[in-house]
N, C-alpha and C positions, 0 to 999 in steps of 0.2 A: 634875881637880884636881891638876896634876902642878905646879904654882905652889910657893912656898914659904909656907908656912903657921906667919904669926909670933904665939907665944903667949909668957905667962907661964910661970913654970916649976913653980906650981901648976896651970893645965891642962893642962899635959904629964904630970904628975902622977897627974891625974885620969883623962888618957885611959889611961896606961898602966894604972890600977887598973881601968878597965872593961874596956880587950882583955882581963886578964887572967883577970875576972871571966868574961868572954864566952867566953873558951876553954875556961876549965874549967867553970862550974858551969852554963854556958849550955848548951853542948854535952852536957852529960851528960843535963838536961832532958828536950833536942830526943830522943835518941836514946833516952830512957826511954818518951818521947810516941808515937815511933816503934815502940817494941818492943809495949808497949799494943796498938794500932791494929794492929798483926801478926799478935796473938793472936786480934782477931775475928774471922778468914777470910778469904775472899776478897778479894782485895786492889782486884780490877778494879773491884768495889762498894761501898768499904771509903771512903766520906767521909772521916773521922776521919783514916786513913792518908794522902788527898791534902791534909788541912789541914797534919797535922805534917809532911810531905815539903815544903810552900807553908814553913812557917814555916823548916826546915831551910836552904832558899835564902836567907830574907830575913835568916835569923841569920850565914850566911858572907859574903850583899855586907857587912854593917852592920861585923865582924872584917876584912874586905878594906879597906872604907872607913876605919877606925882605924887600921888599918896601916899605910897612904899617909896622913894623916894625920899621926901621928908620922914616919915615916920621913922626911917634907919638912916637920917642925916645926922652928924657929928660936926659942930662948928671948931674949926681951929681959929685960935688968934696967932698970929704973926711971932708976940713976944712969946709963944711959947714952941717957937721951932729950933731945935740944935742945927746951929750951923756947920759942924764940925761932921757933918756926913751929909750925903742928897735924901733928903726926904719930902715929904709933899708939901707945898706951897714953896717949897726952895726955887731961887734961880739959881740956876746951875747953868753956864760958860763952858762948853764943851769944844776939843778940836777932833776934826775927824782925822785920825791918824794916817788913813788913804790919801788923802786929797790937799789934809791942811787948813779946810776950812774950818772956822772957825764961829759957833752959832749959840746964842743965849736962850734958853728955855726953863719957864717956869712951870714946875710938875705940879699939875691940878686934879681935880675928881675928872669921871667920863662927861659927869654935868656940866663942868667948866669949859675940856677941851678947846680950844681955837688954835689953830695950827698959824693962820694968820695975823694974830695979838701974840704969838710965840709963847702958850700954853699946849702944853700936849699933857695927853693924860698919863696917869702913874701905870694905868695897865697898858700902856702901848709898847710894844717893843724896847722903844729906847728907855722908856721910862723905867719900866723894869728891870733894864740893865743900870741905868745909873744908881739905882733906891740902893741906900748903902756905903755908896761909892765916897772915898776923900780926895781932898783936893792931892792931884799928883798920883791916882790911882787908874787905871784902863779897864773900861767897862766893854766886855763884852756881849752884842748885841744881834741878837740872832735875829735876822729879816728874811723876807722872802727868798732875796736876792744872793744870801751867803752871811755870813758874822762878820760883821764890822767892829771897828773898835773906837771907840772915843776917850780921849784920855781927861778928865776934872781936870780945868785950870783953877775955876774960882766956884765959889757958894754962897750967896747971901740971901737974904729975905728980899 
């Protein structure tokens, strides 16, 4: 993930509240878990000791991963997105030209994502096919299932 990873400047925010969270109060945790699991003896037999040692690891990639994360994060502001094509933080109004339905989504970073707040991310399928796209333009969108097509009604911030 060594890409540039474009967020709002409320999830920059947010990751920097959780690195911060994660170095201190995470790490004190781990290393409480670990003192615990020390106490019961033997260590070569000591489950408990290789669970918290396992969670130890997964709690530094996760503070590794937020670090690169920030470190190649790029804040956009709102006033400065073209709305005259789909680009990231745009809502884009799409219909699906199968079916007719018709669904609003806002293209965000992977960090952002929520399929359920109608944020999908810029590298997801769809999002890839609309990046580009003007309003009255048919975006084709290659999924698992076969290409779909969606046609831009509208674009705003």
């Amino acid at each position: 993930m060594s890409g540039v990873n474009y967020v709002t400047k409320e999830t920059l925010e947010q990751m920097k509240e959780e690195l911060t969270f994660l170095k201190t109060k995470g790490r004190a945790e781990i290393a409480k878990a670990i003192a615990e699991a020390r106490e019961k003896g033997d260590l070569k037999e000591n489950a408990e000791y290789d669970a918290a040692k396992e969670a130890q690891g997964l709690h530094e990639a996760k503070v590794a991963s937020l670090e690169n994360a920030i470190a190649t994060a790029r804040i956009l502001d709102a006033e400065d997105i073209d709305t005259s094509k789909v680009s990231i933080l745009c809502k884009v109004t799409i219909t699906n030209m199968a079916n007719k339905k018709t669904v609003t989504y806002q293209l965000v970073s992977e960090k952002e994502a929520d399929l359920k707040a109608g944020k999908i991310s810029v590298t997801s399928p769809i999002g890839k096919g609309l990046l580009g796209k003007k309003v009255g333009e048919v975006a084709d969108v290659i999924a698992p299932n076969g290409v779909l097509k969606f046609k831009v009604d509208e674009i705003a911030i």
